[in-house]
C-alpha positions, 0 to 999 in steps of 0.5 A: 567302244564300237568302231568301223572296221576298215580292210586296207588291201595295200598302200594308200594315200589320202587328202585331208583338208584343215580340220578334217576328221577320220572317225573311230575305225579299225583294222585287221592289218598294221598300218604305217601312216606318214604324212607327207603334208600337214599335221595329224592328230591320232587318237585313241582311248589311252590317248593322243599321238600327234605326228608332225611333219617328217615323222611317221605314225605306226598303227597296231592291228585292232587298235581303234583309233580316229584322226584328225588333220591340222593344216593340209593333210596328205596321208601316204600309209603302208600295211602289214599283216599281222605276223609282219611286226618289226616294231613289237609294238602293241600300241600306236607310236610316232617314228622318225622317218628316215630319208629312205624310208620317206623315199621308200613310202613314197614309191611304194604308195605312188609309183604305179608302174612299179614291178612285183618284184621290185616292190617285194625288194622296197616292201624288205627296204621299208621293214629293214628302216623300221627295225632301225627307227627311232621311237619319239615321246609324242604320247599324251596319255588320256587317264581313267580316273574322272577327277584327272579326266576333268582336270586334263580336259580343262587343259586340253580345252585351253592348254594356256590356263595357269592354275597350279594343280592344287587350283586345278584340284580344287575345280574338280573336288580333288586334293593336289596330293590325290591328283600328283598321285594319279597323274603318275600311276595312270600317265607315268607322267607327273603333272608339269611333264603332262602339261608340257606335253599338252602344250606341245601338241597344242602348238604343232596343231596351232602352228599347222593351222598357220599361227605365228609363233609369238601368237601360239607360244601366248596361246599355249601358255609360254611366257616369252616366245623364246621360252616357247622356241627353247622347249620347242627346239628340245622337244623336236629338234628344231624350230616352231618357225620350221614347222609353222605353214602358211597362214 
């Protein structure tokens, strides 16, 4: 794939409109992306990461990656060099934000008036809270195989559809055994985890956009809202309706 190369040269924010998309870029430095509004999506060529609010995306150094805004975006993002990695992480991952460490991103990107050394002491802030973070399952793994391809983009395009996977097998010319067997070995996800996940990101960007929940819990294919709000709540920790912004 060839992507644009993208120099940060320090802190940045960025608005994104509903929909909005960054296209295939990269970077020669980590990047720290929260943002401090909306939803955003992050794609890479393994996969999806969804970041909802209150959470942070960590973007390895030369990973190419896109993004995509659900609902108004505010995108506040830290760099670091490339030696500089508290996280030992080699692909990207969403993250638990701290308090502090939202309070942190926040002066280091807006505060202008900021002195070098008090920067220097917030820059030492942000990689101690790093360290301590919590790393969330926000991953939807994009597998190589193009019999799962086929059957994870008929998902993807309509994350309601019941077929079971052997119906699923059957559009694509695989077996449900062949198909169990690749999700694992190229998702190490089985197929009712998959598609939970899908469903899940499916309604973090529904719900950015401004759904109800009782229209997106139909959407993505729960069959009661409260079956959508119990899967929502273990997933996040708390409701869809926290989630939801204005329609």
């Amino acid at each position: 794939m060839s992507t644009a190369r993208q120099h940060l040269d320090g802190p940045t924010q960025v608005a994104l409109n509903h929909r909005e998309r960054v296209d295939w870029h990269h970077h020669a430095e980590h990047q720290l992306v929260y943002p401090s509004a909306g939803v955003l999506q992050v794609s890479t060529d393994v996969g999806a990461w969804v970041v909802p609010p209150f959470r942070a995306v960590w973007l390895p150094a030369g990973v190419p990656h896109a993004h995509r805004a659900h609902g108004p975006t505010r995108m506040l993002s830290l760099v670091f060099e490339v030696a500089v990695n508290p996280l030992r992480l080699d692909r990207p991952t969403v993250l638990a934000v701290t308090p502090l460490l939202r309070e942190v991103i926040t002066a280091l990107v807006e505060d202008r008036e900021l002195t070098g050394s008090q920067r220097g002491h917030l820059e030492q802030v942000a990689l101690d809270q790093l360290r301590r973070v919590e790393e969330l399952p926000l991953w939807l793994p994009t597998p190589a195989d193009p019999r799962l391809r086929d059957v994870t983009e008929l998902l993807r395009e309509d994350p309601a559809d019941p077929r079971s996977l052997a119906e699923l097998g059957a559009a694509v010319g695989a077996s449900e055994r062949t198909l169990s067997r690749l999700f694992r070995a190229q998702t190490t996800m089985s197929f009712p985890q998959w598609r939970a996940q899908n469903r899940l990101h499916h309604a973090l960007t529904l719900l950015a956009g401004g759904g109800s929940v009782t229209a997106v819990a139909t959407a993505c294919g729960y069959s009661t809202t409260s079956a959508f709000i119990e899967a929502f709540r273990h997933a996040f920790g708390t409701t869809p309706g926290q989630y939801r912004l204005p329609g």
